[in-house]
C-alpha positions in Angstrom: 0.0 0.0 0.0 1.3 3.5 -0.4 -0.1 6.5 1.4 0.1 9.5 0.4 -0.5 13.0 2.4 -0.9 16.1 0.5 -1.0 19.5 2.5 -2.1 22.5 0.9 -4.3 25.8 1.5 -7.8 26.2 0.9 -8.7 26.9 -2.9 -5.4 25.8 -4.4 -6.8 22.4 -5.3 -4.9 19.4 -3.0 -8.1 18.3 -2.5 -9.2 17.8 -5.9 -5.8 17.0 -6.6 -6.1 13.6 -4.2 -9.3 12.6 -5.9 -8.0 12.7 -9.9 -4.9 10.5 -8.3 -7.3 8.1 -6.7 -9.6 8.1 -9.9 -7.0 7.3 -11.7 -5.1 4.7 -10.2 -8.9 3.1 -9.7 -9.1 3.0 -13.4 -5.7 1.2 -13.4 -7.0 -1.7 -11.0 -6.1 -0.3 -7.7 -8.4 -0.4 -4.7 -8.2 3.8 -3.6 -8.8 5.7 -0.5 -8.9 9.5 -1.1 -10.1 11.8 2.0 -9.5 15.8 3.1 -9.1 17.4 6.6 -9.5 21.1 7.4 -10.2 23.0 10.0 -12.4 26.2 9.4 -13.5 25.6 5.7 -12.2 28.9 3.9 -9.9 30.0 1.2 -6.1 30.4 2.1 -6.2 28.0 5.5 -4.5 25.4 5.3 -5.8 21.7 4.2 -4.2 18.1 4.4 -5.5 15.7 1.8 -5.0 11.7 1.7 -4.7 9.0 -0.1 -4.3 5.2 0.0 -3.5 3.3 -3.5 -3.7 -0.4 -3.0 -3.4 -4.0 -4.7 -5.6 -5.0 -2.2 -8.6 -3.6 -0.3 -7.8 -1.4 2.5 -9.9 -1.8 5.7 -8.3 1.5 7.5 -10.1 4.6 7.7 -7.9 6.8 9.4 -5.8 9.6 8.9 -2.0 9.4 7.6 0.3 9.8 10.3 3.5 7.4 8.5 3.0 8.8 4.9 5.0 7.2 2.2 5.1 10.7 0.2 4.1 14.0 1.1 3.1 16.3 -1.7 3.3 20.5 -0.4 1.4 22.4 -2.8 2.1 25.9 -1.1 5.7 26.2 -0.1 5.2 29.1 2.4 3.9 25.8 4.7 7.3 24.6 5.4 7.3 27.6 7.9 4.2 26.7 9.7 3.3 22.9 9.4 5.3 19.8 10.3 4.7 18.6 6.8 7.7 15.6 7.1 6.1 14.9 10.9 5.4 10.8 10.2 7.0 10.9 6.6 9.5 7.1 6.0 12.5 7.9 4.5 12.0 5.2 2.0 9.3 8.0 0.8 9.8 11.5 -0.7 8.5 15.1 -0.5 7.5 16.8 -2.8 7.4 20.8 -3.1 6.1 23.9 -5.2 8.7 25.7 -5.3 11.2 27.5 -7.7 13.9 26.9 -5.6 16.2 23.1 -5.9 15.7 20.9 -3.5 18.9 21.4 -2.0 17.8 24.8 -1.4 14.6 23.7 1.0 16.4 21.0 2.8 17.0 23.0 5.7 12.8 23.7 6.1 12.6 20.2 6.4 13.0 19.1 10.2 16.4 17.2 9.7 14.6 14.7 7.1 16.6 12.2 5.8 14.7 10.6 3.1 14.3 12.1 -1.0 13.3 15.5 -1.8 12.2 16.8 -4.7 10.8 20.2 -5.9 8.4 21.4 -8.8 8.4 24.7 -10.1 4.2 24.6 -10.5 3.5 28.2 -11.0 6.4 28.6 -14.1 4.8 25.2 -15.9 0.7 26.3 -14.9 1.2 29.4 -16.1 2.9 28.6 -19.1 0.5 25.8 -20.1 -2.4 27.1 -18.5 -2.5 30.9 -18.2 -2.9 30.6 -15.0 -1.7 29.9 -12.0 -3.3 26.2 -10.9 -0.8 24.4 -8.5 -2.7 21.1 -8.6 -2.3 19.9 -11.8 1.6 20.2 -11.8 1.4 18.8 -8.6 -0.7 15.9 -9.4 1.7 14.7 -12.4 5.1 15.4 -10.1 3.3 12.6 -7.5 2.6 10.4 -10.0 6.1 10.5 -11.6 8.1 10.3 -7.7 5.2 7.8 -6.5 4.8 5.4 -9.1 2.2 4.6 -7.9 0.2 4.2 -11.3 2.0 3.8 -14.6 3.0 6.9 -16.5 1.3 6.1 -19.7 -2.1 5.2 -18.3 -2.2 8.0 -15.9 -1.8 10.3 -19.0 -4.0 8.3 -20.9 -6.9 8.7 -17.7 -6.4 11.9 -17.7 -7.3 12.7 -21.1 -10.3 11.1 -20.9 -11.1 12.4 -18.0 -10.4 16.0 -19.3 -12.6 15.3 -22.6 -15.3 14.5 -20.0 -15.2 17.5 -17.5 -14.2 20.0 -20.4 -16.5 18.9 -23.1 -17.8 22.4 -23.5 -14.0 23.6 -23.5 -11.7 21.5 -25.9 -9.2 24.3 -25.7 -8.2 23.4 -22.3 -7.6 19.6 -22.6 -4.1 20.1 -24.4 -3.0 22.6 -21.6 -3.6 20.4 -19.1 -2.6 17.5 -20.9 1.1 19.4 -22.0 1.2 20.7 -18.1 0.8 17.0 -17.1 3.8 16.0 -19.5 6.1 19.1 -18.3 5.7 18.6 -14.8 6.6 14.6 -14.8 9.7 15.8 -16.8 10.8 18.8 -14.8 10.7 17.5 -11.2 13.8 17.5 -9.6 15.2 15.3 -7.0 17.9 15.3 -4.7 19.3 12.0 -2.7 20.1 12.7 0.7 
């Protein structure tokens, strides 16, 4: 199994973020577990998001608290959130920021594990026109993770965009070229 906690602000999109992962690794087989937390439900506060992506059915229903990966969507949490509290060093976080990993390492509580940073306002904006941290975010997951194969996670995706932006075909290949970009642009650093 391989958990997966996701912390984020209100609005930015972890949430929805957690359930396209668990959609599509439940199109690829898996047995899924996606769930949000917050506290007072409004924009900017900050959110955690889950998931569980299995071979086999899952029978917990509790929150994350040993995380195999932890996705940051808003970088200005590594100041105010424990984000790595829990997180096996076998894992990997994985940040929005501009900066290289190397450069966030000290935010990071003394973890020991992999770190890797994605640079998803640059690649939303450029594909998008507008600044949507979850999609690069979503991709850089999936391409650290694993945890569904690359090609049918694309492939999901497109389908899943032709669905939810039937009415707006001009928006599929953005998404679809930010999915590609971000998988290729995360960086990683081996501690």
């Amino acid at each position: 199994m391989i958990e997966i906690r996701w912390h984020g602000r209100g609005g930015q999109g972890a949430k929805t973020a957690s359930q396209l992962l668990a959609d599509a690794a439940f199109v690829a087989g898996q047995y899924v577990q996606s769930f949000p937390e917050y506290g007072p439900e409004r924009s900017g506060a900050p959110i955690t998001a889950y998931n569980r992506i299995s071979d086999e059915r899952c029978s917990v229903h509790s929150n994350i608290y040993e995380p195999d990966y932890v996705v940051v969507v808003d970088e200005t949490l590594l100041d105010s959130v424990d984000v790595t509290a829990g997180l096996k060093e076998e894992g990997a976080i994985i940040v929005n920021t501009g900066k290289a990993p190397e450069d966030i390492i000290p935010k990071l509580k003394g973890y020991k594990g992999r770190v890797c940073t994605i640079d998803a306002r640059k690649i939303s904006i450029d594909c998008l026109g507008r600044y949507f941290p979850n999609t690069p975010m979503l991709a850089a997951v999936v391409e650290v993770s694993k945890c569904v194969e690359k090609e049918s996670f694309l492939k999901n995706m497109e389908s899943s965009y032709k669905h939810k932006f039937a009415k707006k075909p001009q928006v599929i290949e953005g998404n679809l070229i930010c999915l590609r970009r971000s998988m290729d642009e995360v960086q990683e650093v081996e501690k």
